[in-house]
C-alpha positions as CSV (number, residue, x, y, z in Angstrom):
1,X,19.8,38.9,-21.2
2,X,21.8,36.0,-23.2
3,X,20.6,34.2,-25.9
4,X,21.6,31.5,-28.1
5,X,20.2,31.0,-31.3
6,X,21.0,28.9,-34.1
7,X,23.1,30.1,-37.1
8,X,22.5,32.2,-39.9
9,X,21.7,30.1,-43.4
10,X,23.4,31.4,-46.0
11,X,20.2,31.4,-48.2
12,X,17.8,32.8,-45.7
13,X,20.6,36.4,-45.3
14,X,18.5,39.1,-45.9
15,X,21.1,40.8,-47.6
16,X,20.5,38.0,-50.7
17,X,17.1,39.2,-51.1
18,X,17.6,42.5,-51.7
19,X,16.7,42.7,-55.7
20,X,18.5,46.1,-56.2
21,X,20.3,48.6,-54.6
22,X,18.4,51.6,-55.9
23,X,15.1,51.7,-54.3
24,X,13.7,53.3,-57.0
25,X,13.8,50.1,-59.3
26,X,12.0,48.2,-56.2
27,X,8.3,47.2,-56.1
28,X,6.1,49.2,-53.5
29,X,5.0,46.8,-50.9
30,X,2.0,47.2,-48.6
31,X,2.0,46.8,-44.8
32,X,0.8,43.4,-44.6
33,X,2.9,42.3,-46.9
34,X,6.2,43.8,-45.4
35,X,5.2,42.4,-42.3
36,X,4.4,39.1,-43.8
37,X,8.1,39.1,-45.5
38,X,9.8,40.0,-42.2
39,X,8.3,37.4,-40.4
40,X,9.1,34.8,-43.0
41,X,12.6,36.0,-42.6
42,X,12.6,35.9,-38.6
43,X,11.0,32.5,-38.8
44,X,13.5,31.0,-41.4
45,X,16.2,32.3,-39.6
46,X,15.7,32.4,-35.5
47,X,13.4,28.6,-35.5
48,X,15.1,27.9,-31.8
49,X,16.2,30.2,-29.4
50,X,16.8,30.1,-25.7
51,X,16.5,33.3,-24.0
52,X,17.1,34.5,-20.3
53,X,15.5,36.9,-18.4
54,X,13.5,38.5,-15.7
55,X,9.4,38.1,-16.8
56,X,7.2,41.5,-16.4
57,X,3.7,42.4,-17.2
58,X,2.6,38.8,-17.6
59,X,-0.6,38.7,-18.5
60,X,-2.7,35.6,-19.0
61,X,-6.5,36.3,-20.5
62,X,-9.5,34.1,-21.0
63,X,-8.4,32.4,-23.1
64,X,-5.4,30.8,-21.4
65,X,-2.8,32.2,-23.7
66,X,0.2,33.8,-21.9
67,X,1.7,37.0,-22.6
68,X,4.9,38.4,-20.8
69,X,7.6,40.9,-21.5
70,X,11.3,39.1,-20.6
71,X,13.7,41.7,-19.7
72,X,17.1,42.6,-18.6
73,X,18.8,45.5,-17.2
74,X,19.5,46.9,-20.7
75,X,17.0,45.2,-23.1
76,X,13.4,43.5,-23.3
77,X,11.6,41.4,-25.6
78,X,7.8,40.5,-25.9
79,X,6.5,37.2,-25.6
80,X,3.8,34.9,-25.9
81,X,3.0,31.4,-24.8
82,X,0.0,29.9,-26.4
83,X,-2.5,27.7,-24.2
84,X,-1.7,24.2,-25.4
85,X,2.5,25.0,-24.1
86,X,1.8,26.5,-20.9
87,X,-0.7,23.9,-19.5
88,X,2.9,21.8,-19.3
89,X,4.5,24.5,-17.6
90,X,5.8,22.8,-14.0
91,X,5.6,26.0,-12.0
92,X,3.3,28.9,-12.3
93,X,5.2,31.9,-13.8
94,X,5.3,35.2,-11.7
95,X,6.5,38.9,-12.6
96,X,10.2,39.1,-11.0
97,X,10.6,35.1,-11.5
98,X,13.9,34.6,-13.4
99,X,13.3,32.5,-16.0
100,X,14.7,30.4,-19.5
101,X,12.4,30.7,-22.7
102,X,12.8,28.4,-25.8
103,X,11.2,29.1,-28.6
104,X,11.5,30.8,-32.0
105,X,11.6,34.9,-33.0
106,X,8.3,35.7,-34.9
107,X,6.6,39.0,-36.0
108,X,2.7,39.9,-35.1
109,X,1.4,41.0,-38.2
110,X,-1.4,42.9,-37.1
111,X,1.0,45.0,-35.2
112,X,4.5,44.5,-36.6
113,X,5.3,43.5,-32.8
114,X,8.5,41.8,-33.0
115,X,8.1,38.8,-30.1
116,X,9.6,35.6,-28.9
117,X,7.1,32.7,-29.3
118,X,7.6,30.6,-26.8
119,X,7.4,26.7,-26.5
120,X,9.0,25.7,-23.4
121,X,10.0,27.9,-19.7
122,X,11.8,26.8,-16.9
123,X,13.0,28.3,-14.0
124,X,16.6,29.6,-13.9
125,X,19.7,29.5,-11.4
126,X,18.2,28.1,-7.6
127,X,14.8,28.7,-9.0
128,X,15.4,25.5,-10.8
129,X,17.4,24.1,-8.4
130,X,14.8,24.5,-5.3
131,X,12.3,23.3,-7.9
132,X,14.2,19.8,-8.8
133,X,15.1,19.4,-5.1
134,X,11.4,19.5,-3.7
135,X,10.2,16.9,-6.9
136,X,13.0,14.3,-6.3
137,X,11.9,15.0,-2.3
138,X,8.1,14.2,-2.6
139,X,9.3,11.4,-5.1
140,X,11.4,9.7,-2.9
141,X,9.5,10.2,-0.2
142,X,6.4,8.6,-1.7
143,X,9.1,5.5,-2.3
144,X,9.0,5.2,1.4
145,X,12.9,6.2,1.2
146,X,12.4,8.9,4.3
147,X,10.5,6.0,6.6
148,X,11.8,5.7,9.6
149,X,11.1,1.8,9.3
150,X,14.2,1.5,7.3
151,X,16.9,3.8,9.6
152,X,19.2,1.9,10.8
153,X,20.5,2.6,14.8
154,X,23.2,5.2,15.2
155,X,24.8,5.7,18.4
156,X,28.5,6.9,20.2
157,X,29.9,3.3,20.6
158,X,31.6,2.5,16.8
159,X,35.2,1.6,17.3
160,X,35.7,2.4,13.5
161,X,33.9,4.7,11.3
162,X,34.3,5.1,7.6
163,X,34.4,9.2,6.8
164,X,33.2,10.6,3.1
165,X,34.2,13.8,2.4
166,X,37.1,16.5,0.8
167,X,40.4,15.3,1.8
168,X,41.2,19.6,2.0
169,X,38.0,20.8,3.0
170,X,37.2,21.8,6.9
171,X,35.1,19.9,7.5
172,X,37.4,16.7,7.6
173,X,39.4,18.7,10.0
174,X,36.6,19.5,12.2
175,X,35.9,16.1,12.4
176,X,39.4,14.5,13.1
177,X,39.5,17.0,15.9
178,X,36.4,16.2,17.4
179,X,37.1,12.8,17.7
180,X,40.8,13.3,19.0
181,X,39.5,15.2,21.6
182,X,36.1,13.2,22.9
183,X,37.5,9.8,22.3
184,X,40.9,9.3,20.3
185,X,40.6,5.5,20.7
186,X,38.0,5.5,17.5
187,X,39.7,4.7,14.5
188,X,39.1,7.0,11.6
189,X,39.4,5.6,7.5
190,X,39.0,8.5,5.1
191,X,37.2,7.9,1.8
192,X,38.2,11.2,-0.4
193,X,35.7,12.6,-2.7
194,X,34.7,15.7,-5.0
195,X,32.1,17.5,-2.7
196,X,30.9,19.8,-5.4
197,X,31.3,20.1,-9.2
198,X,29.8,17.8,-12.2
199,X,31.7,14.3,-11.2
200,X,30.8,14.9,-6.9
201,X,28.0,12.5,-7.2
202,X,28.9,9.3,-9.0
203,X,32.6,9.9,-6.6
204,X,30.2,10.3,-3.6
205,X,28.0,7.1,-4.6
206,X,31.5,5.2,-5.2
207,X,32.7,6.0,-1.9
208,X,29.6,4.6,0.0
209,X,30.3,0.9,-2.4
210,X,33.3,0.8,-1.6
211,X,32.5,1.5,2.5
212,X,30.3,-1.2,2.3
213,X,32.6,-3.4,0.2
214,X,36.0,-3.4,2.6
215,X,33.3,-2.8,5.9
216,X,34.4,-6.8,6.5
217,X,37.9,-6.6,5.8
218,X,38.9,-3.0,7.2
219,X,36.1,-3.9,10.3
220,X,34.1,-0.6,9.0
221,X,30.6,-0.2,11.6
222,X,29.5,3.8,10.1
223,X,30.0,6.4,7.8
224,X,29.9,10.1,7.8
225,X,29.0,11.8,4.6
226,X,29.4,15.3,4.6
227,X,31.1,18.7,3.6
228,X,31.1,22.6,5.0
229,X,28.0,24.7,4.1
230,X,27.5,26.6,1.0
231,X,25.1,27.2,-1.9
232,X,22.3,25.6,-3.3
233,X,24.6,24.7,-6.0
234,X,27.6,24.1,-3.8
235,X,25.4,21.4,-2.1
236,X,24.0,20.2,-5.2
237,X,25.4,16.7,-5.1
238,X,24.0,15.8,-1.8
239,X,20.9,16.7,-3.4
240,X,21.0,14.1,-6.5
241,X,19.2,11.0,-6.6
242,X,21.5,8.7,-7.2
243,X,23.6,9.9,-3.9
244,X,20.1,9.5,-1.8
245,X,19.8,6.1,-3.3
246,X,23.3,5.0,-2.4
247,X,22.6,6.2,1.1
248,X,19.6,4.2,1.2
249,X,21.1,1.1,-0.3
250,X,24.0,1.6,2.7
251,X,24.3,-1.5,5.1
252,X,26.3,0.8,6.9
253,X,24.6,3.0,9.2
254,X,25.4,6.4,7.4
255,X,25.2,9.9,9.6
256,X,24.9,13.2,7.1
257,X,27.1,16.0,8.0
258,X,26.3,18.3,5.5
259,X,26.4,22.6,5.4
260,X,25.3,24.5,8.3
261,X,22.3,23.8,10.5
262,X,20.3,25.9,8.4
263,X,20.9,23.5,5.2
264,X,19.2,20.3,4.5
265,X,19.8,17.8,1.8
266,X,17.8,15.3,0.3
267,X,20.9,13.1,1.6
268,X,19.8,14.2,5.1
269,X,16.6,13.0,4.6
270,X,17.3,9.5,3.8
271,X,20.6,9.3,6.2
272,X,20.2,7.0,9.3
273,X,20.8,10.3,11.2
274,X,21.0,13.8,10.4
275,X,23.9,15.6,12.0
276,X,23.8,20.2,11.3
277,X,27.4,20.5,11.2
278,X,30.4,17.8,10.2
279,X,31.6,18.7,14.1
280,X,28.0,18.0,15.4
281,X,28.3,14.4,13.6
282,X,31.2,13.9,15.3
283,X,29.7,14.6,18.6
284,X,27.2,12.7,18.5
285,X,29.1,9.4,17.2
286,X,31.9,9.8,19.6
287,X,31.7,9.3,23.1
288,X,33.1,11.5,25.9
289,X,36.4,10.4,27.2
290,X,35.8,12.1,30.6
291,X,32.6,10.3,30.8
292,X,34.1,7.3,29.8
293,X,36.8,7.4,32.7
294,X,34.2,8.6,35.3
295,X,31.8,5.1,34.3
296,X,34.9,3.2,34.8
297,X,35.6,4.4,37.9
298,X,32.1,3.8,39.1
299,X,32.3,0.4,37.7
300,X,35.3,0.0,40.0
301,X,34.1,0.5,42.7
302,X,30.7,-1.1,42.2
303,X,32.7,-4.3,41.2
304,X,34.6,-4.2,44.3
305,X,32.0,-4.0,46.7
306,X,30.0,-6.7,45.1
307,X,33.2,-8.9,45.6
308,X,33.6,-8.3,49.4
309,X,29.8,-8.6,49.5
310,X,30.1,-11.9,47.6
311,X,32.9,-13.1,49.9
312,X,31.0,-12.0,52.8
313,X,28.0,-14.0,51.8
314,X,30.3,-17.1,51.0
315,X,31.5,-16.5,54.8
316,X,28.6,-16.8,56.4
317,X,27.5,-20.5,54.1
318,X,30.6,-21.7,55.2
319,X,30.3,-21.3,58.9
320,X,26.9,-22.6,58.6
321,X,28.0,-25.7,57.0
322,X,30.5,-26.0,59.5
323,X,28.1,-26.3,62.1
324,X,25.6,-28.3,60.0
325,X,28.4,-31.0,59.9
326,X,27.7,-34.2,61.5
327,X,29.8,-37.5,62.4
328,X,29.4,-40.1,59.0
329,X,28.3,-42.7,61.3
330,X,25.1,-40.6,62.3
331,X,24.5,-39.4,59.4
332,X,24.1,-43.0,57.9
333,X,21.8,-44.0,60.9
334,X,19.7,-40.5,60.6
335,X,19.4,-41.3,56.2
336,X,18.5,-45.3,57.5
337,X,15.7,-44.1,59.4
338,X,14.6,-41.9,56.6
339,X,14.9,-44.8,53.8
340,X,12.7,-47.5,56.3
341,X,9.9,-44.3,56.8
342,X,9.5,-43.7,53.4
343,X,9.5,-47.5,52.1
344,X,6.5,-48.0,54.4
345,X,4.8,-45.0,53.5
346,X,5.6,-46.7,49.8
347,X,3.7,-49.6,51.0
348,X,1.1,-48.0,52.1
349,X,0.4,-46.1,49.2
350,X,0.9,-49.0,46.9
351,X,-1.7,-51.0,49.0
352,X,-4.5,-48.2,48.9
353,X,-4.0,-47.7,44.9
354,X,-4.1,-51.0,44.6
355,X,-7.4,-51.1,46.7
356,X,-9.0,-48.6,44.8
357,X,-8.2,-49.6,41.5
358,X,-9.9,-53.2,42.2
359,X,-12.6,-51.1,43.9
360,X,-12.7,-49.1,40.3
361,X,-12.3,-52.6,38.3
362,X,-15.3,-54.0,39.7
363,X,-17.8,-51.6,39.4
364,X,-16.7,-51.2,35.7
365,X,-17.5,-55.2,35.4
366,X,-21.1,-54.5,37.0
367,X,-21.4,-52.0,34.3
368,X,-20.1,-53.9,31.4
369,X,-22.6,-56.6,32.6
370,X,-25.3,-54.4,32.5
371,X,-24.9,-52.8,29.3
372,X,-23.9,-56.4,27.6
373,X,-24.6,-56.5,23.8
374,X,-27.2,-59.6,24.6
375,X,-29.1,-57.8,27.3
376,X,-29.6,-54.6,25.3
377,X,-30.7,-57.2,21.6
378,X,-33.1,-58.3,24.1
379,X,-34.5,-55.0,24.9
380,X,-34.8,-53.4,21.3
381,X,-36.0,-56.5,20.0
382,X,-38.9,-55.9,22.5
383,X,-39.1,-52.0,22.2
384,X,-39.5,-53.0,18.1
385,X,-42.3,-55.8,19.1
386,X,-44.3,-53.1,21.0
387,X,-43.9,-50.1,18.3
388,X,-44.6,-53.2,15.5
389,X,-47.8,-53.6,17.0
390,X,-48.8,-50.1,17.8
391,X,-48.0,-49.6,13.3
392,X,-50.5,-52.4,13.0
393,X,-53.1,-51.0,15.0
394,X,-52.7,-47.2,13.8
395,X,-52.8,-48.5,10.1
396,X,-55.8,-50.2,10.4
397,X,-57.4,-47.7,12.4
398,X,-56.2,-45.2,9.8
399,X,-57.6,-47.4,7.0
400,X,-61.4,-47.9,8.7
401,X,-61.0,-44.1,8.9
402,X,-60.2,-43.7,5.4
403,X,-62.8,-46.0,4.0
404,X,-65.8,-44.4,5.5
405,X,-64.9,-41.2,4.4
406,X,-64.6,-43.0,1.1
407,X,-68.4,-44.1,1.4
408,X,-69.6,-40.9,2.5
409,X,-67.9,-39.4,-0.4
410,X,-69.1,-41.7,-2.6
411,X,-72.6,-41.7,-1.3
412,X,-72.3,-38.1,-1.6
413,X,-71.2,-38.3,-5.7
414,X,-73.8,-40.2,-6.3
415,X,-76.6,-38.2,-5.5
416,X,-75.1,-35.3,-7.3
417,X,-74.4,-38.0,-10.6
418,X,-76.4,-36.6,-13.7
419,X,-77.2,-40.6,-14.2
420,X,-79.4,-40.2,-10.9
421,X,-81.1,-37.6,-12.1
422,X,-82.0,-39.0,-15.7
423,X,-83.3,-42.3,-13.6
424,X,-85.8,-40.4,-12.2
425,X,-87.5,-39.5,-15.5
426,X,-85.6,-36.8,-17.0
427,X,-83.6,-36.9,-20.0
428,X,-81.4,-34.7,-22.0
429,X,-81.9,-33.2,-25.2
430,X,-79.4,-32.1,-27.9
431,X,-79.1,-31.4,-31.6
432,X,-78.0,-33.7,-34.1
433,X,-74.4,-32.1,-33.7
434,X,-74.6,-32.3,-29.8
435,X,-75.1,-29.4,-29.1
436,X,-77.6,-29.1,-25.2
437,X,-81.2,-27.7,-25.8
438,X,-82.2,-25.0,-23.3
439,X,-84.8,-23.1,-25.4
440,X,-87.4,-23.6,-28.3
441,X,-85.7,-20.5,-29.7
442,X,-82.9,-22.6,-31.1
443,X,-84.7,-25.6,-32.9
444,X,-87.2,-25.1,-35.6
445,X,-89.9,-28.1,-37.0
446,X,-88.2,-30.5,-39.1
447,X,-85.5,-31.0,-37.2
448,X,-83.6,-33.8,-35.6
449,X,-83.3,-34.0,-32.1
450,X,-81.2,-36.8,-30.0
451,X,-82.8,-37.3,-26.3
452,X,-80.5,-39.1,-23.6
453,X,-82.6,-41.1,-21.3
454,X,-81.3,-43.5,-18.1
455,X,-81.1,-46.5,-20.3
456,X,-79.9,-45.0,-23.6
457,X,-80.9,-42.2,-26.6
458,X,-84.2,-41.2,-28.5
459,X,-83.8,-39.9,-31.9
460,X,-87.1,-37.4,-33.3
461,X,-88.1,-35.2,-35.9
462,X,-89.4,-32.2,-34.3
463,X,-93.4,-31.4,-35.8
464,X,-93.6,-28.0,-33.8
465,X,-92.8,-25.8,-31.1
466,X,-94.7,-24.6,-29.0
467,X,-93.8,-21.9,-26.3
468,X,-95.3,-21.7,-22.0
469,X,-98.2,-19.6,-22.2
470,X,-96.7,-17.8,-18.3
């Protein structure tokens, strides 16, 4: 277990606080409070620590805290990881997981534990690694960068390919004698690069640039980016986004060749093509130089019986013309004949359109003539005469109709009119303030009633009342 911790302050060194060096003069302290003091003095002087280890007996209660014990093979520490730190943990912590804790050295009063409290974990060695390389995968991939919409075609027919890798490391070899042997005719430009170490990527992402910079002038059609097999961390700059990006951004078609076939890259996953081995991408972007020889062969020989097939063929027309020929003098007669049969038939045809178009103009006229602006005034102006008087006779039938509903309406008002009734002797009677008498009971002697005849009103003093005797 390695640590590294921040140095000692000269005012927090325990041996400064020590008030005497005969115990007897000292105070007695309790348990809390030499607790207490210790932790101060943990606290003051361990505030950042990062600590290695294996985690054991991890624990993690109700309430979401999280307590562990980091170890090594000669030495362990506790540790605990409250709640609101671990809920930003990016991996689930497990006993055996190797991990790196930062925090700070602290002392659990209650039982003078000495722990590590910890604010931050992350995975160590290819823990981390294997963690990083499946993030930047699912991020890139969400990018679309892994689509196959964007891979470009790579095949076994580039004259000149472009080749990224160690200028000492096998693989280059491999690949210079894979070519030789399948088809030395391709041409080969080397771009050297660091495969491994801190400065690999930003080399490996020059190299592609410059690929694509010189592809006009140096007649470049692919790359091959690659190296031998190795570690996680041998093979971590074919793992780095920038590379993958660089890749991507290729207008080269770029074929990975990177570890063994068991390895894959995040490289491999945005390459064009994915090739196991450095020899393999050689194999497949290479053609076969015994294959090549044998199609040319066949092409040979195809060619040459299509020519004596051709020059058979051309044969046989020229015989045929032979005997097609014919004297010049008949000819002209034969193409006379011909000329005086077709300018009759011209004639003829001429004549008939000409026929039928008069035949066509006519009946056109007749039609025109029929449907003359004059002829069809004439006809709407009678059409409106006859609907002009059929409106004259509906309106005044409607009208008679109208007017002796009117009367019967009226007659009928009029023998419901309250003025009928009042001709025929009756009369309305009302108070002085108008209001209608219908009983004795509301009008006493003395008072002034106002009776509404036929012809006009009655005013009267009432003398009495006097009720039906029924």
């Amino acid at each position: 277990m390695r640590s590294i911790v921040d140095p000692f302050k000269p005012d927090n060194n325990p041996d400064n606080l020590t008030k005497s060096a005969d115990p007897s003069r000292d105070s007695v302290l309790s348990v809390s409070s030499l607790n207490k003091l210790a932790r101060s003095l943990l606290e003051s002087n361990f505030p950042a620590v990062a600590v290695e280890g294996e985690i054991s007996n991890l624990v993690v209660p109700a309430s979401g805290h999280m307590y562990l014990t980091l170890k090594d093979k000669n030495a362990q520490i506790r540790c605990a990881m409250f709640r609101n730190r671990n809920q930003m943990l990016r991996f689930r912590p497990k006993d055996g997981m190797q991990v790196v804790v930062r925090g700070r050295l602290s002392i659990y009063e209650g039982r003078g534990d000495y722990q590590l409290i910890a604010d931050a974990m992350e995975e160590a060695g290819d823990g981390a690694l294997r963690r990083a390389f499946e993030e930047l995968k699912a991020k890139l991939n969400a990018e679309g960068l892994f689509d196959e919409a964007h891979k470009q075609e790579v095949h076994d027919g580039f004259r000149h390919i472009g080749i990224i890798t160690s200028r000492t490391g096998a693989a280059i070899r491999d690949m210079v004698s894979v070519f030789g042997r399948r088809f030395p005719s391709t041409r080969l430009t080397l771009f050297p690069v660091a495969v491994q170490g801190a400065d690999a990527a930003s080399s490996i992402v020059n190299a592609i640039a410059l690929a694509n910079r010189l592809k006009a002038k140096l007649g470049l059609e692919a790359l091959i980016v690659g190296r031998g097999g190795g570690s996680l961390e041998d093979l971590q700059a074919f793992n780095e986004e920038v590379v993958a990006r660089a890749i991507f951004g290729s207008e080269l078609p770029v074929t990975t060749a990177v570890g063994h076939e068991i390895d894959f890259t995040i490289a491999d996953f945005v390459a064009d093509l994915r090739a196991p081995t450095p020899s393999a991408a050689a194999e497949l972007m290479s053609p076969d130089i015994g294959d090549t020889i044998q199609h040319l062969d066949s092409c040979a020989l195809e060619l040459r019986q299509r020519v004596s097939g051709r020059i058979a063929e051309a044969q046989k027309d020229l015989n045929w013309l032979r005997r097609q020929l014919k004297r010049p003098d008949r000819r002209l007669q034969d193409h006379a004949q011909t000329l005086d049969r077709l300018d009759n038939q011209l004639q003829r045809g001429i004549r008939n359109v000409v026929s039928t178009r008069l035949a066509e103009l006519l009946q056109r006229h007749r039609a025109l003539v029929a449907s003359s602006p004059s002829n069809r005034l004439l006809n709407t102006r009678q059409k409106l005469q006859g609907l002009s008087k059929q409106l004259h006779q509906g309106t005044s039938n409607i009208l008679q109709r109208r007017n002796g509903r009117l009367g019967e309406l009226a007659r009928s008002l009029n023998a419901v009119s309250p003025l009928q009734v009042l001709a025929r002797g009756y009369s309305i009677t009302a108070t002085e303030s108008g209001q209608i008498l219908r009983s004795i009971r509301t009008i006493n002697a003395g008072d002034r009633i106002v009776s509404t005849l036929a012809d006009g009103k009655v005013t009267a003093t009432v003398e009495k009342t006097e009720g039906n005797s029924g």
